[in-house]
C-alpha positions as CSV (number, residue, x, y, z in Angstrom):
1,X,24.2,1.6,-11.6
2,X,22.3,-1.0,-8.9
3,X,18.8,-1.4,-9.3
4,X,18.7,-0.2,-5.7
5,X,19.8,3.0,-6.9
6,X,17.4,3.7,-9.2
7,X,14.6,2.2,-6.4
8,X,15.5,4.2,-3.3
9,X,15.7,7.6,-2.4
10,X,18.6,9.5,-0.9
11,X,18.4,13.0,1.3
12,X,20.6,14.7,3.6
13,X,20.8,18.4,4.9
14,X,22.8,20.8,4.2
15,X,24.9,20.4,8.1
16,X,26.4,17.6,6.2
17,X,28.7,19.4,4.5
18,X,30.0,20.9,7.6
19,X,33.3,23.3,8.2
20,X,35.3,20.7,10.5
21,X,35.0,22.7,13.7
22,X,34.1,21.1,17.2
23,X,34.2,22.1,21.3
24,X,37.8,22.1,21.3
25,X,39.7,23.7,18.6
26,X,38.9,26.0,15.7
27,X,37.8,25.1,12.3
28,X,40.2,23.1,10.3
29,X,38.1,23.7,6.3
30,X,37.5,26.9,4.7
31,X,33.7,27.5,5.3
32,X,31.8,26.6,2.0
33,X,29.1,28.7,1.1
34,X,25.2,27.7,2.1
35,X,23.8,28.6,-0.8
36,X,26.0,26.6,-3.3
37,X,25.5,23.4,-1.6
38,X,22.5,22.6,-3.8
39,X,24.0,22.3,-7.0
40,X,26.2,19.3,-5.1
41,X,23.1,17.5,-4.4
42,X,22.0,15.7,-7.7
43,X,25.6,14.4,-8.7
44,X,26.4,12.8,-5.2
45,X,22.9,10.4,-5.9
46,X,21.0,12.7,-3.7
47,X,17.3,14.0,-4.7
48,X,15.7,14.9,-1.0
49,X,17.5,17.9,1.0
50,X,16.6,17.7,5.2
51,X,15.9,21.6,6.2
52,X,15.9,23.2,9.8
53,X,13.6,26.2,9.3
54,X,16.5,28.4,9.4
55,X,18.1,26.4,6.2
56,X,15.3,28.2,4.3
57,X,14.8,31.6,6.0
58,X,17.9,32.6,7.5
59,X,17.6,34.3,10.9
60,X,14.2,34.1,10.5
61,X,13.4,35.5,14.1
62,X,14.3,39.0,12.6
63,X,11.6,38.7,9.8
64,X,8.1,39.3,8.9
65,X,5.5,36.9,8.2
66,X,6.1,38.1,4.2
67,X,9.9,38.2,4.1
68,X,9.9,34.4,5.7
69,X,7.1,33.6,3.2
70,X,9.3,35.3,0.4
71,X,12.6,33.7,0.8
72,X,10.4,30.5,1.3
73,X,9.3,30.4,-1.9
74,X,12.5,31.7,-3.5
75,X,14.0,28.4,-1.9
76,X,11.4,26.3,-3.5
77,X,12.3,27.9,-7.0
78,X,16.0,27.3,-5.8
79,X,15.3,23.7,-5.2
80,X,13.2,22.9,-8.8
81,X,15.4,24.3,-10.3
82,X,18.1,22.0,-9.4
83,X,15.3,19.1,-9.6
84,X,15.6,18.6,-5.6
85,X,12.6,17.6,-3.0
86,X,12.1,19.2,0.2
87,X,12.0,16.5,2.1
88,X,11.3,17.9,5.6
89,X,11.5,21.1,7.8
90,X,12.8,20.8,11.6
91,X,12.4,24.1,13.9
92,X,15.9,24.9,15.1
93,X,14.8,25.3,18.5
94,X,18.0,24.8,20.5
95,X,20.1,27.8,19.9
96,X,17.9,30.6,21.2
97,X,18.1,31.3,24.3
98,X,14.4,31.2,24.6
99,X,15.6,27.6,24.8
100,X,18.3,27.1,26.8
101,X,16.0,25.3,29.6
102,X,13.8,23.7,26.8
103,X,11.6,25.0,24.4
104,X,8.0,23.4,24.9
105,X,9.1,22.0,28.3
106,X,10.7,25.5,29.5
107,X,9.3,26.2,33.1
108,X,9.0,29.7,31.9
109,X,5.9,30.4,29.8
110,X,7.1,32.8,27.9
111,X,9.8,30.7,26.4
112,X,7.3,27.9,25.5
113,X,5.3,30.7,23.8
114,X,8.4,31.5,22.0
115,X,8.3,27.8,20.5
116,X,5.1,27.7,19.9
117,X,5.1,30.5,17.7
118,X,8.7,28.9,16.1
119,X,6.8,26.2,14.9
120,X,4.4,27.9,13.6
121,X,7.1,29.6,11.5
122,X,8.3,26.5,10.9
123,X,4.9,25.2,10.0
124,X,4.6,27.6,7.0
125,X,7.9,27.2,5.7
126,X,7.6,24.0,5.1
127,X,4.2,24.5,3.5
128,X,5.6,27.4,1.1
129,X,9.3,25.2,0.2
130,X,6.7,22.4,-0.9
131,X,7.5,20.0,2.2
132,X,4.1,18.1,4.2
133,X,6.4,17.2,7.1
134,X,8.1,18.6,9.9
135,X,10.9,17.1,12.3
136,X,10.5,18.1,16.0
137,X,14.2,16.4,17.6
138,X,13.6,17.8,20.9
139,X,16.7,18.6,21.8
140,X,16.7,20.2,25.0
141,X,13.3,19.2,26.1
142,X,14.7,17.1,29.3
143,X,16.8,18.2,32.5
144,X,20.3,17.8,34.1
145,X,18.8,17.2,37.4
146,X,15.7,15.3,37.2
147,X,14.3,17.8,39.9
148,X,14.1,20.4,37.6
149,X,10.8,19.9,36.3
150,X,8.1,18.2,36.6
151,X,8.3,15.2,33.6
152,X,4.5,14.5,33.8
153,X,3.5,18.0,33.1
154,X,6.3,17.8,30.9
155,X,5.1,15.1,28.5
156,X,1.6,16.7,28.8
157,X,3.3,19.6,27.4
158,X,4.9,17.9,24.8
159,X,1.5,16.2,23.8
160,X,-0.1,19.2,23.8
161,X,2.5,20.6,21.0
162,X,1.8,17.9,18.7
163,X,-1.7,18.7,18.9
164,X,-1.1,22.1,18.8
165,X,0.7,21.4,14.9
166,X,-2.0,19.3,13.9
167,X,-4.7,21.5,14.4
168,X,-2.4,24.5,12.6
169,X,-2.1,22.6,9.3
170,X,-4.7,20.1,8.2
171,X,-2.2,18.4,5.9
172,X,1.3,19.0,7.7
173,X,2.5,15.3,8.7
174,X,4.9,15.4,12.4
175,X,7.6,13.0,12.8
176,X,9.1,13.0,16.0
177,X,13.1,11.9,16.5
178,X,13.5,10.7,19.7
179,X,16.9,10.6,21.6
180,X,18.1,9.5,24.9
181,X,20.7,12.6,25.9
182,X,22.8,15.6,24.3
183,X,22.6,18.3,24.6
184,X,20.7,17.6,28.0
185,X,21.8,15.1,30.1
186,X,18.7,13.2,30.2
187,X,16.1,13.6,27.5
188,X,12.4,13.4,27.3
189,X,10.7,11.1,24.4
190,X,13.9,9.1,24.3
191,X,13.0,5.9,22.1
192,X,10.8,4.9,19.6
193,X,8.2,3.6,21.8
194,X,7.9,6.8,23.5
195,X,7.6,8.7,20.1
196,X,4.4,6.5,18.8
197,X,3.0,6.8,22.4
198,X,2.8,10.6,21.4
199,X,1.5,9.7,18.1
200,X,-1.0,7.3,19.2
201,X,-2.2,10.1,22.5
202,X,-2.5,12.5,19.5
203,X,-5.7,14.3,18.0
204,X,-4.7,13.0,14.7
205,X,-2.7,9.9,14.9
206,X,-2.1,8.7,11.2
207,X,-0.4,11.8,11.3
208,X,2.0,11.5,13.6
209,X,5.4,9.1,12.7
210,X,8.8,8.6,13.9
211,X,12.0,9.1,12.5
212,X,14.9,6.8,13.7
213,X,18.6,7.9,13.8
214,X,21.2,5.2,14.1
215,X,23.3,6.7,16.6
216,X,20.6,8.2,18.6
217,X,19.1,4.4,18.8
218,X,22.7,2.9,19.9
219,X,22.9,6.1,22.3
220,X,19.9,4.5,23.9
221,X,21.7,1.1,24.0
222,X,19.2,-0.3,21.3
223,X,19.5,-1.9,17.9
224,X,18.5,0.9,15.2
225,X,17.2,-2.2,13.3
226,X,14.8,-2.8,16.1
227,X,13.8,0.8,16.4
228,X,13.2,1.1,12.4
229,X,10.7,-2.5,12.8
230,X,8.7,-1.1,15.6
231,X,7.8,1.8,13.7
232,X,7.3,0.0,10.5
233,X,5.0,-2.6,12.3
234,X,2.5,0.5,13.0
235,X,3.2,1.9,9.3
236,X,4.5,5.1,11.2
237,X,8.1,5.0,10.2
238,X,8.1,8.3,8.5
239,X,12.3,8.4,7.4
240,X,15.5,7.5,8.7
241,X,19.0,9.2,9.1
242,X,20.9,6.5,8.6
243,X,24.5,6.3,10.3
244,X,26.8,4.9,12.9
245,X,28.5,5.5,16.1
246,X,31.4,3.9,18.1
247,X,29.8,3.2,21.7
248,X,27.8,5.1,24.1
249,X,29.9,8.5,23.2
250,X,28.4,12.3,22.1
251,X,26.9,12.0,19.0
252,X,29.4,10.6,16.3
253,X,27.1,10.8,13.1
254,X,30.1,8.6,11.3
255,X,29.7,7.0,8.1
256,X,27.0,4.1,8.1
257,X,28.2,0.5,8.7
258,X,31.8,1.9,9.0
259,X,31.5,1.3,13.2
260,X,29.2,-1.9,12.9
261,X,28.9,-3.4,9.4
262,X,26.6,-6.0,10.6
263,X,24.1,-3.7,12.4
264,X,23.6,-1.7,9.5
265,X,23.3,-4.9,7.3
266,X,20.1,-5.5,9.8
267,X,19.0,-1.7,9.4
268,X,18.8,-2.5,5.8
269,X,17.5,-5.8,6.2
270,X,14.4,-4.3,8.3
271,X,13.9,-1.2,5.8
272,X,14.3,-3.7,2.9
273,X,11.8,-6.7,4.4
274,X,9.6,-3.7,5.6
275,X,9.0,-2.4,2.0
276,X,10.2,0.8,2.9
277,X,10.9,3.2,0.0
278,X,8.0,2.1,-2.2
279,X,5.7,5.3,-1.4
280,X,8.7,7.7,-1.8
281,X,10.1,7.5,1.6
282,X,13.6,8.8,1.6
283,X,16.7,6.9,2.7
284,X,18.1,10.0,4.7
285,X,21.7,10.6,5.8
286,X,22.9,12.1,9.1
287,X,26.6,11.7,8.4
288,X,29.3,14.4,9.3
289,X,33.1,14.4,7.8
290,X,35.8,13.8,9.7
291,X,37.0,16.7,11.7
292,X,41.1,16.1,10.7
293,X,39.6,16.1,6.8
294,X,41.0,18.4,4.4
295,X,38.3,18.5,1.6
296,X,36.8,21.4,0.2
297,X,34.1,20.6,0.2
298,X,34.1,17.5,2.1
299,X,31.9,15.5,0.0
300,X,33.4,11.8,0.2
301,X,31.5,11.0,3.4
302,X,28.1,11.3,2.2
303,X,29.4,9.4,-1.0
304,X,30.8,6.5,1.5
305,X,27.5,6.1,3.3
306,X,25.3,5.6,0.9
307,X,27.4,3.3,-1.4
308,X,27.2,1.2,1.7
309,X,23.7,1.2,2.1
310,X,23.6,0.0,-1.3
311,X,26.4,-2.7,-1.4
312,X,24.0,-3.9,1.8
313,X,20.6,-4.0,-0.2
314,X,22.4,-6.4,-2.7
315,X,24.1,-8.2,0.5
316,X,20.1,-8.6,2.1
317,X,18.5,-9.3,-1.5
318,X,21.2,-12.5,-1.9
319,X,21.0,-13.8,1.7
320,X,19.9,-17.4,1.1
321,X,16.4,-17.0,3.1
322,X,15.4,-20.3,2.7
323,X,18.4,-21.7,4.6
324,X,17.6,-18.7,6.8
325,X,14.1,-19.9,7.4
326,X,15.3,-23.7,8.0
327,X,17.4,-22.1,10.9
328,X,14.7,-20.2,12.1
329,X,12.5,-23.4,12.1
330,X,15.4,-25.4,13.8
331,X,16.5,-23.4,16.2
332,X,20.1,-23.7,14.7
333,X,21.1,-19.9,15.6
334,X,24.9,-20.8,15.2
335,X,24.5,-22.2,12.0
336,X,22.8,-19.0,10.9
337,X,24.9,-17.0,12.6
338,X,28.1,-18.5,10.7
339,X,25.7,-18.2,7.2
340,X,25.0,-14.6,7.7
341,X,29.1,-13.7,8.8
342,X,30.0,-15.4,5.9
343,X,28.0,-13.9,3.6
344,X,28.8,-10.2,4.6
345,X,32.7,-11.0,4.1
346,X,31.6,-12.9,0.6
347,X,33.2,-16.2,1.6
């Protein structure tokens, strides 16, 4: 084992392990069973498990305030037992149809109530499983036409959500995931810089980070790596889901580095320079099988990506940074860029 496997630590959710389906065609893997994906966790190298709300308390919506807080903490039992961390709770907010307009952004009032009282859910789940974080992706908090509402009001709304979480939980951390489009056309709060604007507008900033996806950041047209260094620069880089995606497309969520090898050797570079890791912050995977795969259950992906984020720390820690830094000095980008080429293929 790498000492990089022993210093950093790996999550993903349970979506990971998905049933092969898509838009277009039906599933093409026997459906594996929710609750037996913990038990695949610890032998794949994985300690953190991602959550949506509805992860933990299944249709949730249909439940009391004591059945959610129930099968909460029977999913916290579920998880020490298998020596597993919570490592976050997102509110699924994008498949009622509360939501189908947006959820805090909705023009209708009683939709963004609706959310509101979602994340409160949310809020309390994440509290009971053991978590002090919650994801808000917001998903469908933008427009197809631009004339559909009102985007200042709209960011005041969204502020006014973050505040709203912070002043429900005195401890409960929010880390925002910005993204540029899908499932709306355009969305609101689509970079990095917009997320720590939020954070920074916020009652409570040190409470409010950012969480960077690859493929949402290249969706954008930006370097991930650059995304992950502006958020660690204000020490509000709360996790990552680490990935890859071939071109300005839907949402891939492919194996990391297997589109761009030498983006995600910067990704690592940036969370590696950045010291990120040494207070417990996960190395999280968003990384989906591929569709025409026959496994049951598909497992190999999740494998894939994270022995290539760890072939890449050993790849960052070996770089020769002193010639790096006599480049730097010199102005001699194509000698650097031949150094760093070369020493990804090992020559």
């Amino acid at each position: 084992m790498s000492t990089a496997a022993t210093e950093y630590r790996f999550s993903f959710g349970p979506w990971n392990i998905s049933e092969g389906g898509d838009p277009f065609g039906p599933e093409v893997r026997t459906v594996y069973p929710h609750e037996k994906k913990f038990a695949l966790y610890r032998d794949l190298g994985f300690e953190g498990v991602q959550f949506h709300d509805d992860d933990v308390v299944p249709d949730l919506d249909s439940k009391s305030p004591a059945q959610i807080l129930r099968e909460a903490e029977a999913m916290k039992t579920r998880l020490a037992n298998e020596g597993l961390t919570p490592e976050f709770v997102a509110p699924r907010l994008w498949f009622a149809t509360q939501t189908i307009d947006g959820a805090y952004t909705s023009n209708r009032e009683s939709d963004r109530q609706y959310a509101r009282d979602r994340t409160s859910k949310c809020i309390d789940i994440a509290k009971a499983v053991g978590s002090s974080a919650i994801v808000l992706w917001l998903s469908r908090e933008g427009t197809y036409i631009r004339e559909a509402k009102c985007p200042r009001l709209a960011y005041e709304r969204l502020l006014e959500t973050v505040n709203s979480i912070l002043s429900h939980d005195p401890e409960i951390e929010v880390w925002i995931e910005p993204k540029p489009n899908e499932p709306t056309d355009l969305a609101y709060v689509p970079t990095m810089g917009h997320a720590l604007t939020l954070a920074y507008a916020s009652s409570d900033p040190k409470r409010v980070k950012g969480l960077v996806e690859s493929a949402h950041a290249i969706l954008a047209g930006l370097d991930p790596s650059d995304e992950m260094a502006f958020a660690l620069a204000h020490d509000k880089l709360g996790s990552v889901h680490l990935n890859d995606q071939n071109g300005l497309k839907y949402d891939q969520d492919k194996n990391f580095g297997a589109v761009n090898l030498r983006a995600a050797f910067n990704q690592v570079r940036v969370l590696e320079e950045g010291g990120y890791g040494r207070r417990g912050e996960f190395i999280g995977l968003d990384v989906k099988v591929m569709r025409t795969d026959a496994s049951v259950p598909a497992l190999q992906h999740l494998k894939t990506s994270r022995e290539i984020f760890l072939a890449l720390v050993e790849k960052v820690r070996t770089l020769d940074n002193e010639l790096v830094r006599q480049c730097r000095e010199a102005r001699d980008y194509e000698t650097l860029e031949l150094h760093v080429m070369r020493h990804l293929m090992g020559l």
